[in-house]
C-alpha positions as CSV (number, residue, x, y, z in Angstrom):
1,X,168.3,163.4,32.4
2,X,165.1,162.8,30.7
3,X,162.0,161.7,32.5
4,X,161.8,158.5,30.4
5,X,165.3,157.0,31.0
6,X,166.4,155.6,34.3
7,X,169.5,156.1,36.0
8,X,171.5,152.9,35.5
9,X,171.6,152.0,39.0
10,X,167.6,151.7,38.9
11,X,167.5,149.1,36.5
12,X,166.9,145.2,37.4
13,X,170.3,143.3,36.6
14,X,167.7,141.1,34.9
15,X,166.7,144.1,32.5
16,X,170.1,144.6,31.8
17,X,171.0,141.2,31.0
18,X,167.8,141.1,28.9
19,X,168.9,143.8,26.7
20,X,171.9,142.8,26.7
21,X,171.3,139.6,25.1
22,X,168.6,141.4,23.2
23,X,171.3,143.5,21.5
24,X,173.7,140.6,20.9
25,X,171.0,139.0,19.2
26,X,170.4,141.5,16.5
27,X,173.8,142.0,15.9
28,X,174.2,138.2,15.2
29,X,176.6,138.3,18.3
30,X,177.1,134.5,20.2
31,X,177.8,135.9,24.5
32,X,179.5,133.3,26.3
33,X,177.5,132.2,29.6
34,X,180.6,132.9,31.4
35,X,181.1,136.7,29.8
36,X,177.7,137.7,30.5
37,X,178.0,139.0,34.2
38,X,181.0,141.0,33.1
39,X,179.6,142.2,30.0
40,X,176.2,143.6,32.1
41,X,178.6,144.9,34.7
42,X,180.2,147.0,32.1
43,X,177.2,147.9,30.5
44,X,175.4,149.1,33.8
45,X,179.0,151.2,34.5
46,X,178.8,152.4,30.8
47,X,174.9,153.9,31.9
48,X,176.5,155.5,35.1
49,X,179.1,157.3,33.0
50,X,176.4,158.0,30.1
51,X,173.7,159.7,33.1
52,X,177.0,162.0,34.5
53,X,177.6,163.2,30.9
54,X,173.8,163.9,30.5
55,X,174.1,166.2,33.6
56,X,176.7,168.4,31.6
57,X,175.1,171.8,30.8
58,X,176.8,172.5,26.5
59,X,174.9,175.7,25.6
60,X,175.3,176.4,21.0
61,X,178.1,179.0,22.0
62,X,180.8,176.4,22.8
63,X,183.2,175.8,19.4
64,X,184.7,172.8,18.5
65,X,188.0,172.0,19.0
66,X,190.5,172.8,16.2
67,X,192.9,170.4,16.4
68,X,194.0,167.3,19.2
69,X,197.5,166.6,20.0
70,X,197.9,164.0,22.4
């Protein structure tokens, strides 16, 4: 992980609310009061998944995948 990002679990709920609201804002987005503890719940599990997938090792040699068939 790099050494300027936290894991999520480091970060203040009230820094996650904060840009959470922050991001709403520039999008033009209107957050329900009674949304917002889900909506930073998911976004603090969203930085847990996004700090496991940082931890993946993809070296150049790996090739896309051709096709997907569910």
């Amino acid at each position: 992980m790099p050494a300027n990002i936290l894991p999520a679990e480091a970060v203040p709920k009230d820094a996650t609310l904060a840009l959470v609201q922050a991001r709403a804002a520039a999008l033009g987005l209107v957050l329900p009061e009674a949304c917002l503890p889900g909506i930073v719940s998911n976004t603090d599990l969203l930085g847990h998944y996004t700090a496991l997938l940082e931890q993946v090792a993809l070296p150049d040699l790996c090739e896309p995948a051709g096709e997907y068939t569910p």
